[in-house]
C-alpha positions as CSV (number, residue, x, y, z in Angstrom):
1,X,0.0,0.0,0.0
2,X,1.6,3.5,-0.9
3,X,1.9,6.1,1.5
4,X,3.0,9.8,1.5
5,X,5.6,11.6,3.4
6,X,3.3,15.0,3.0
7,X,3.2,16.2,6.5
8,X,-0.3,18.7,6.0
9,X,-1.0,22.0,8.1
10,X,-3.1,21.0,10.7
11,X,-4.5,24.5,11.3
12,X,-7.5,24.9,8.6
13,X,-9.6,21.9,9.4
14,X,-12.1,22.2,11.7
15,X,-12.7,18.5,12.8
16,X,-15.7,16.9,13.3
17,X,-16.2,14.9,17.4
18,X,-13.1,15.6,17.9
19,X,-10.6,17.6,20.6
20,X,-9.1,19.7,18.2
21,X,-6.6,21.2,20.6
22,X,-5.7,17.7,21.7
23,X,-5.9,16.5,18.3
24,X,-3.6,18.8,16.4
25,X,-1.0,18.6,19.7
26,X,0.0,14.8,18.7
27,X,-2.3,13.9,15.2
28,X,-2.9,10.2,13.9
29,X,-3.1,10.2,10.7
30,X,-4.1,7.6,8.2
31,X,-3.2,7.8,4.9
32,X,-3.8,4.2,3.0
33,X,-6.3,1.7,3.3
34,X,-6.7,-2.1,1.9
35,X,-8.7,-5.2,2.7
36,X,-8.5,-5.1,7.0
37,X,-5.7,-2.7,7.4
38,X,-4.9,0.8,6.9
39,X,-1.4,2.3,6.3
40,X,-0.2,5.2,8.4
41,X,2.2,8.3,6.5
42,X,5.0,6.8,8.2
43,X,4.3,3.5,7.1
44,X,2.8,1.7,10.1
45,X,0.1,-0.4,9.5
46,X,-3.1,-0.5,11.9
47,X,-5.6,-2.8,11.7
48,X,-9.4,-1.7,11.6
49,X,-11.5,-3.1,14.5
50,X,-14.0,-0.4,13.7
51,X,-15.3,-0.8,9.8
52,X,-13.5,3.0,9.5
53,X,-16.8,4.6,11.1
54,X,-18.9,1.6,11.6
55,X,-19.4,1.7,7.4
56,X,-16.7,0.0,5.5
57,X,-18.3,-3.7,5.8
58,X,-16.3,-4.9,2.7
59,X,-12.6,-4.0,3.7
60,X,-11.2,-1.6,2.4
61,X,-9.8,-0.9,-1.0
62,X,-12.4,-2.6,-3.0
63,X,-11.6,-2.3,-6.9
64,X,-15.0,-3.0,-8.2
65,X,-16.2,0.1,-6.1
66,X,-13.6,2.3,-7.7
67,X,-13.8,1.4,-11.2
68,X,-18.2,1.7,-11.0
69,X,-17.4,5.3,-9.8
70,X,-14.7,6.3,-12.4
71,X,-17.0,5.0,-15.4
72,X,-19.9,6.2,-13.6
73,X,-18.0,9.7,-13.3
74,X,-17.2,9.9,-17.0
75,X,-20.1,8.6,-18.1
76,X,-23.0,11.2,-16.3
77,X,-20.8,13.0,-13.0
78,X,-24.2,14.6,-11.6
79,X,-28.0,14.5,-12.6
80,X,-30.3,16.9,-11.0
81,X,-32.7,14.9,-8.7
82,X,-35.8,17.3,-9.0
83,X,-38.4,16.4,-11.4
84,X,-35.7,14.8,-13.2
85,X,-33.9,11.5,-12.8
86,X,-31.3,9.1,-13.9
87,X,-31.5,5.8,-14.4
88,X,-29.1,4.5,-12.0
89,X,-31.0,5.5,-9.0
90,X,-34.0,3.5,-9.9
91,X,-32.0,0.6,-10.8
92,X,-30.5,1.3,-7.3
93,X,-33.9,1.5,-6.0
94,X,-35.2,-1.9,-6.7
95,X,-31.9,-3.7,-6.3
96,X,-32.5,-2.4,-2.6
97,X,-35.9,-2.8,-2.7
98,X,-35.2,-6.8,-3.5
99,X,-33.1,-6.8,-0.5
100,X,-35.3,-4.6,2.0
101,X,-35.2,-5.4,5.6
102,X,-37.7,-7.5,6.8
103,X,-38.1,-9.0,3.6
104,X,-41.2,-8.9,0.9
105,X,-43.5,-9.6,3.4
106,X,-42.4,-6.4,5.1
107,X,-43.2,-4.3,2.6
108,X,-40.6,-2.1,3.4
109,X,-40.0,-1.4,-0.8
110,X,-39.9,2.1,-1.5
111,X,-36.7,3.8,-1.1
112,X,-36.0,7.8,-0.4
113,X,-32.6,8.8,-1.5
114,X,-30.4,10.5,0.8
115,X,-26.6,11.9,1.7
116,X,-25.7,10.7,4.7
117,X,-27.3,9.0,8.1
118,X,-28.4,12.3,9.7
119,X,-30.2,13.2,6.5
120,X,-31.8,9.9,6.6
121,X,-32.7,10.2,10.1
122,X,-34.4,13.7,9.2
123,X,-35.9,12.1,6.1
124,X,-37.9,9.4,8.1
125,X,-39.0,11.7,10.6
126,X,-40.7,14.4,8.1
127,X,-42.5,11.3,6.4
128,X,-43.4,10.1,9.3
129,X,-45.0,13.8,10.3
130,X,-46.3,14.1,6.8
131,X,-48.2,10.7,7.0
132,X,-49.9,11.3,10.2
133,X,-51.3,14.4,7.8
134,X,-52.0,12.7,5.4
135,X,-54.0,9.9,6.7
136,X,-56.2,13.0,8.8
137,X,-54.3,12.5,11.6
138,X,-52.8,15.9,11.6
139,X,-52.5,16.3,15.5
140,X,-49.9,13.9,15.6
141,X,-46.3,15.8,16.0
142,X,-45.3,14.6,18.7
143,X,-41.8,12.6,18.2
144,X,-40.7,9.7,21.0
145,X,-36.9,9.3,20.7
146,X,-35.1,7.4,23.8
147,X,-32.5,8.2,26.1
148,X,-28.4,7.4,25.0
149,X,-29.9,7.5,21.3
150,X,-27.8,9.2,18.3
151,X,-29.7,9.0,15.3
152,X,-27.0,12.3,14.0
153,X,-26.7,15.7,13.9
154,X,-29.1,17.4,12.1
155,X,-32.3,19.2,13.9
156,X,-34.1,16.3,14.3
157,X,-31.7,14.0,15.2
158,X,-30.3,16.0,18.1
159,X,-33.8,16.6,18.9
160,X,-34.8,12.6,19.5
161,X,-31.3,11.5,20.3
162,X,-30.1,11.3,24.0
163,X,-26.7,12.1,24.5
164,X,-26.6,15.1,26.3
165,X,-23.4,16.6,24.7
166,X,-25.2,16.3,21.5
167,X,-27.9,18.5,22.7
168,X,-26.5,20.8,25.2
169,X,-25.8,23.8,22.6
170,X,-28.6,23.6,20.3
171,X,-31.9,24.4,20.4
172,X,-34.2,21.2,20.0
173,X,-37.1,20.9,18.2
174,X,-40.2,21.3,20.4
175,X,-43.0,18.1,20.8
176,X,-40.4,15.4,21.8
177,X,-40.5,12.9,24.6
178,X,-37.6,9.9,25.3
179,X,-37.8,6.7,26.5
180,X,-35.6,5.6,29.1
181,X,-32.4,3.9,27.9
182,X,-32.4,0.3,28.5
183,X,-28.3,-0.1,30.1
184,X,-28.6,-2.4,33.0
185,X,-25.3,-3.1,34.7
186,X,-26.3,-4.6,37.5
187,X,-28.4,-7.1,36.1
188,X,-27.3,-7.2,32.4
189,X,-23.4,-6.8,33.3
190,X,-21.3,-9.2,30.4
191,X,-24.2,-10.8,28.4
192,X,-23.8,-12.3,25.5
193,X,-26.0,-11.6,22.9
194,X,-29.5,-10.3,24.2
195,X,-30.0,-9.2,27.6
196,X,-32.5,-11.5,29.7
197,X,-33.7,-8.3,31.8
198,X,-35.3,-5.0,30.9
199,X,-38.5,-6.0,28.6
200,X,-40.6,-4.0,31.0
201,X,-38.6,-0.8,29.9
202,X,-40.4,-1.1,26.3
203,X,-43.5,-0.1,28.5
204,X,-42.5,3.5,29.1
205,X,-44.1,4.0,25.6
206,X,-47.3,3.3,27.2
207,X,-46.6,6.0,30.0
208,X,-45.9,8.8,27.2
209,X,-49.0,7.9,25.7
210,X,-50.9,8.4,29.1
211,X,-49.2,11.5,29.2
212,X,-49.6,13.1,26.3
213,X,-52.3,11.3,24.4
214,X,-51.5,8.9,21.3
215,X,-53.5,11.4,19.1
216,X,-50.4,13.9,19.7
217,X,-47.8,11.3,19.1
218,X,-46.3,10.5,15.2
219,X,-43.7,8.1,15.4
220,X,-41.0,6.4,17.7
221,X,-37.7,5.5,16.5
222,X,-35.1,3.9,18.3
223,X,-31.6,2.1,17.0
224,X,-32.5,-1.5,17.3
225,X,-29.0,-2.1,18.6
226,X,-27.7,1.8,20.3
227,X,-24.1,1.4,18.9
228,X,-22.5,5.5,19.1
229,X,-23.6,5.7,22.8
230,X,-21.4,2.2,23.7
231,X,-23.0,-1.2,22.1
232,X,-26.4,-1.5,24.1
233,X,-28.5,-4.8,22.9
234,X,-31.9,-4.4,23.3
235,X,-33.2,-7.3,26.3
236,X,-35.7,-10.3,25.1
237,X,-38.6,-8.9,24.1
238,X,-38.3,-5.6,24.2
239,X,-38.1,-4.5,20.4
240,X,-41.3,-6.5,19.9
241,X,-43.4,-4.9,23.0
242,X,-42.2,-1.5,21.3
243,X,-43.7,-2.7,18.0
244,X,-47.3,-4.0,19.7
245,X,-47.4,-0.8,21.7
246,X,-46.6,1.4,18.5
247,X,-49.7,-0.8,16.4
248,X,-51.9,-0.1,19.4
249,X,-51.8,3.5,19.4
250,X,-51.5,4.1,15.4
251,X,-48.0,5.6,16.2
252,X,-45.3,4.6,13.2
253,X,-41.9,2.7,14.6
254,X,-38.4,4.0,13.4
255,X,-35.4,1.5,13.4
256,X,-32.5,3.6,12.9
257,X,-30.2,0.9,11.6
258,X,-27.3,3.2,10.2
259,X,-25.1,1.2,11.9
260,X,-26.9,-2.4,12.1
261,X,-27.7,-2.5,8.1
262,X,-26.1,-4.5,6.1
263,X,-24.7,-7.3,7.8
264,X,-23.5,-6.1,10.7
265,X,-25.4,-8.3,13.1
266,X,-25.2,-11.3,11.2
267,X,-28.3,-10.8,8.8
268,X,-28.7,-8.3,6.3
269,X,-30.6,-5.7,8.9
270,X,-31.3,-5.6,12.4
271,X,-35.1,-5.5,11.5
272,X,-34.3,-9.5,10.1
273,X,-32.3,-10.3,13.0
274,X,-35.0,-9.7,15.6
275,X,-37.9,-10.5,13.4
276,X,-39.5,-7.2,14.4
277,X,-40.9,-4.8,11.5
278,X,-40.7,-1.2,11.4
279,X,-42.5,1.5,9.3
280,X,-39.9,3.3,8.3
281,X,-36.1,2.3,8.6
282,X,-32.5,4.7,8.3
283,X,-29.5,3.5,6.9
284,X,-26.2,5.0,5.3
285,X,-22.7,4.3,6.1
286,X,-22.2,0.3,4.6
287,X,-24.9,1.5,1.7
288,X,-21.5,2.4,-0.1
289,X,-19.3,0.9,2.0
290,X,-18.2,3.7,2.8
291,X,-16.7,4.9,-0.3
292,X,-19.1,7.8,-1.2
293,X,-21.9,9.9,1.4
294,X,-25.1,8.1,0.7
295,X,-28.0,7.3,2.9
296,X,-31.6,6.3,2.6
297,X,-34.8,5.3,4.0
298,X,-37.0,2.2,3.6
299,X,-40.5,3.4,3.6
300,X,-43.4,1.0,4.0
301,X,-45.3,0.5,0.8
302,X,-48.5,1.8,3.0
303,X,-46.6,4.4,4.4
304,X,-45.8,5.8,1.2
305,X,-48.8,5.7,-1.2
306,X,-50.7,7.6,1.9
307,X,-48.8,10.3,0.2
308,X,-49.7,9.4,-3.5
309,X,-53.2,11.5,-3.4
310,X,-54.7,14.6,-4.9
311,X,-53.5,16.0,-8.5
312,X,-51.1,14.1,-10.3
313,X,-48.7,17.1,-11.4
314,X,-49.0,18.1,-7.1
315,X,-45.6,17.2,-5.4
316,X,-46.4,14.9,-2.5
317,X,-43.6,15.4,-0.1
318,X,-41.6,18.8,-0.4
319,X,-38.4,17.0,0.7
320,X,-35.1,16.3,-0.7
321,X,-31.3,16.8,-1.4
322,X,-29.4,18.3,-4.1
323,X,-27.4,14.6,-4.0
324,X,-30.2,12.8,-3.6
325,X,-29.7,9.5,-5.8
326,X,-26.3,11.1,-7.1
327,X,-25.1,8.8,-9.7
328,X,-21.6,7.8,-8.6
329,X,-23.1,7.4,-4.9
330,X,-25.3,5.0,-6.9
331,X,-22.8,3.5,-8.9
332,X,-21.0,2.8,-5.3
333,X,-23.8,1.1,-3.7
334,X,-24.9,-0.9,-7.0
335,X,-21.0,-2.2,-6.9
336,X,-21.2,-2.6,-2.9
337,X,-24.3,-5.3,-3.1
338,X,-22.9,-7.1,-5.8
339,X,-19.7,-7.5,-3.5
340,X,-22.2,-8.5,-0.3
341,X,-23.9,-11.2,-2.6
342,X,-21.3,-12.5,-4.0
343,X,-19.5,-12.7,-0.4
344,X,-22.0,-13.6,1.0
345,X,-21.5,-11.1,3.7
346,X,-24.6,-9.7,4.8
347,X,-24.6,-13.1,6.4
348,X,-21.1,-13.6,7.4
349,X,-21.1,-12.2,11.0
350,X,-23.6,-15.1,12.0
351,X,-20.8,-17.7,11.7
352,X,-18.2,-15.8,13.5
353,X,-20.2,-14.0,16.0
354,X,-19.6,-17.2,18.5
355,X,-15.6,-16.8,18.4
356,X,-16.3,-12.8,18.0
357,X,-18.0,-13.3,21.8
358,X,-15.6,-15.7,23.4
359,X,-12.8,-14.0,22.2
360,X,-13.9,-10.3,23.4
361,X,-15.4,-11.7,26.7
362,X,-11.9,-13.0,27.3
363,X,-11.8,-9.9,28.5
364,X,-13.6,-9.7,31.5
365,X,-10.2,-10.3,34.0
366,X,-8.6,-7.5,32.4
367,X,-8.2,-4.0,34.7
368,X,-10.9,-2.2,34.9
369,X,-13.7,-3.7,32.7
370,X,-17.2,-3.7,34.4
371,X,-19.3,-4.9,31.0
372,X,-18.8,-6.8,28.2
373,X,-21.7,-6.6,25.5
374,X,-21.5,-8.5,21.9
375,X,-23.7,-9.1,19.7
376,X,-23.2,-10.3,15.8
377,X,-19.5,-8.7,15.1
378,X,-20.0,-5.6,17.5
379,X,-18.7,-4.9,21.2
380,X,-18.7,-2.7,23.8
381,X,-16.4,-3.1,26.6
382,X,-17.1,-1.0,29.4
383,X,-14.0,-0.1,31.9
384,X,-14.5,2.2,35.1
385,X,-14.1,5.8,35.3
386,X,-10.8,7.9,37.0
387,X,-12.5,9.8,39.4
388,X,-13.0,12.9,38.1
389,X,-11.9,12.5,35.0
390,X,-14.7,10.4,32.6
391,X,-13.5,8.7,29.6
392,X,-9.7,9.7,30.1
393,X,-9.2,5.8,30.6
394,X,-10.6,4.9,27.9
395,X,-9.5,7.4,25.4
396,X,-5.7,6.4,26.8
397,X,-6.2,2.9,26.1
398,X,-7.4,4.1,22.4
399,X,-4.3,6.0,21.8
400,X,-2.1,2.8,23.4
401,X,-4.2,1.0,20.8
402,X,-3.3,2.9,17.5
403,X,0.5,2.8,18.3
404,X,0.6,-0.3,18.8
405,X,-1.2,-1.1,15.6
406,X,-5.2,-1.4,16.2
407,X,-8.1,1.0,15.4
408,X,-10.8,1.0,18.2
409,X,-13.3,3.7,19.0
410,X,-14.4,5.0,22.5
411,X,-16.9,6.8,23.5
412,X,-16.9,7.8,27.0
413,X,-15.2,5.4,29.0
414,X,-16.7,2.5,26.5
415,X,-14.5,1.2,23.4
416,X,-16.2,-0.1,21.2
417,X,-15.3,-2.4,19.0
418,X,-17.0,-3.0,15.1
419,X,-14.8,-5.0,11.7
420,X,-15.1,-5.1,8.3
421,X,-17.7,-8.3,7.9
422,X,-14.3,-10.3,6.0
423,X,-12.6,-9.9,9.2
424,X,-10.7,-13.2,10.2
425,X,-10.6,-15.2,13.4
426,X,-7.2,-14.7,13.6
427,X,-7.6,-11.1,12.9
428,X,-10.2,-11.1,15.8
429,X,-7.4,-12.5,18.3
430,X,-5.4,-10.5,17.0
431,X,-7.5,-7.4,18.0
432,X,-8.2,-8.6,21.3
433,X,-4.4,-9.1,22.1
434,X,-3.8,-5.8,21.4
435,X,-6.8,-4.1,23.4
436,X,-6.1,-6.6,25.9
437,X,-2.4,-5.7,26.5
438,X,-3.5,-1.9,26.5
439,X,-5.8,-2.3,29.0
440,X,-3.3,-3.6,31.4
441,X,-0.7,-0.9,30.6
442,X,-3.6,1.7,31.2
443,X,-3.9,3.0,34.6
């Protein structure tokens, strides 16, 4: 893998979630990527426990992704996406359509084209207001969200997420409740898999709706597993009492499943892993694989042809993005399933998710864990706080990490841990071995 000696000025770019200051003081920087690995300017290689961001489920480096985008480029570089179209986006459309969570019986089939997971997020929330409308249920603006959620930055997300440091400076939207979290560590502490305690949690649905009338409410959406505040499974049971509750009271149910689509639990979408169906479901980041920005929401064939009504030349939803369906995203994405059906790696997480566990909850001896949680090829590990200082521990034993040759990301005093989908079970040791010996070193 090449790499460059160019040593950049670190003064112009304002970086995202990140301690700038910090940052800029002592930079990691990553210039090369292929298959499991990238490639540091200095030539060190690092090993990705984390899919880049969560996204790139195929390793990194894929050809066929590169050369759909180059022709794709030359051939049509950008198509405008209102009241005009191009026909890669609907070709995009029903190959994900033929691939949509749940399955056919879900109905999940019609696609809205987006540019990233906090668009997507926004996206299914202004359907889901616009449906409530258009069905005559125009009192409904009420949004439920739940506690440690990220579902992104925009507005909306911020507004129905629950980490507080998302939130703190902004201005939320108004007309939005949260559902406690469902973290149990005294009951829950190192489970593998599904947690057997905290179904009952599902029920504080039922006390917003006591409190503020199902009439008011529009939809609750929720990340099936809560991976950016610190891997949290959902316990037995509680996805589906969410889903009966929602029926009940004519409220529509949100999966945000960014991070859980495509393959990362072991089946093509968190939504066919727990055999629970949604209305309307977000995804981005392994859409592309994370080559290009693309997101977009599965819309449930009901949900969307409530908005199919009135004159024909009338636009139904006055939403959308300048990139919406842009056609090298699409090219991306039509190159990225062909590589995740011919992999077969929407599935591939299911046969190593046993090792995955054993091999993570090896763990639990080390200094200063207090939870392990694993599911499919995700894991949080959970160490105790310095007092007084929250997530210093756990951002040293990130930094220990990447100089010793392994990409893990923390947030809080959680690291969390996430691989391409062609990772190897020796490349799973490996990772533990690593994060093992930094976690000893680690005061």
């Amino acid at each position: 893998m090449p790499a460059t000696a160019n040593t950049p000025g670190l003064d112009a770019y304002w970086m995202p979630f990140t301690a700038n200051r910090q940052f800029k003081a002592a930079p990691r920087l990553l210039a090369a990527a292929e298959g499991m690995h990238y490639q540091t300017p200095d030539g060190r290689t690092v090993l990705d426990g984390t899919a880049g961001l969560w996204c790139v489920n195929a390793g990194h480096g894929r050809r066929e992704i590169a050369t759909a985008v180059e022709r794709q480029l030359t051939t049509l570089d950008f198509a405008p996406s209102f009241q005009m179209g191009h026909p890669l986006a609907f070709d995009f459309a029903e190959r994900l359509a033929a691939v949509a969570p749940g399955g056919p019986e879900a109905g999940l089939d019609r696609v809205f084209f987006t540019g990233s997971g906090s668009e997507s997020v926004d996206t299914a929330l202004k359907i889901a207001l616009a449906y409530q409308r258009a069905i005559g249920q125009g009192t409904r603006t009420r949004l439920i969200g739940r506690e440690r959620g990220y579902h992104g930055v925009g507005f909306g997300g911020i507004s129905v997420g629950g980490l507080v440091n998302n939130r703190r400076m902004f201005p939320l939207l108004p007309a939005v409740d949260h559902l406690r979290h469902t973290h149990d560590l005294d009951r829950n502490a190192f489970t593998k898999g599904q947690p057997a305690h905290g179904v009952e949690l599902a029920d504080d649905l039922e006390r917003l709706v006591a409190l503020h009338g199902a009439e008011t409410i529009a939809a609750c959406i929720v990340e099936p597993l809560a991976g950016s505040t610190g891997v949290l499974v959902p316990p037995v049971g509680y996805l589906e009492r969410l889903r009966e509750i929602c029926t009940r009271h004519g409220i529509l149910l949100v999966f945000d499943e960014v991070i859980t689509g495509f393959g990362r639990l072991g089946a093509p979408f968190a939504t066919d892993y727990f055999g629970v169906v949604p209305d309307l479901v977000t995804t981005a980041k392994g859409l592309t694989n994370g080559a290009l920005p693309m997101g977009a929401v599965f819309a449930a064939r009901r949900v969307h042809d409530a908005l199919m009504h009135g004159p024909e030349a009338a636009i139904e939803l006055f939403h959308g993005y300048t990139y919406s369906g842009h056609p090298a995203a699409c090219a991306a994405g039509l190159a990225t399933l062909d590589i995740y059906a011919r992999e077969g790696l929407l599935t591939r997480a299911a046969a190593l998710s046993t090792h995955w566990a054993e091999a993570v909850h090896g763990l639990r001896s080390a200094p200063h864990v207090i939870d392990i949680r694993t599911l499919g090829l995700v894991a949080g590990i959970e160490l105790g706080s310095r007092e007084g200082a929250p997530g210093a521990r756990a951002y040293d034993v990130f930094v220990d990490c990447f100089e010793r040759g392994l990409l893990v990301r923390v947030t809080g005093d959680i690291v969390a841990l996430s691989p391409p989908l062609i990772v190897a079970a020796e490349e799973i040791d490996t990772m533990v071995s690593i994060l093992g010996d930094a976690l000893a070193r680690v005061a």
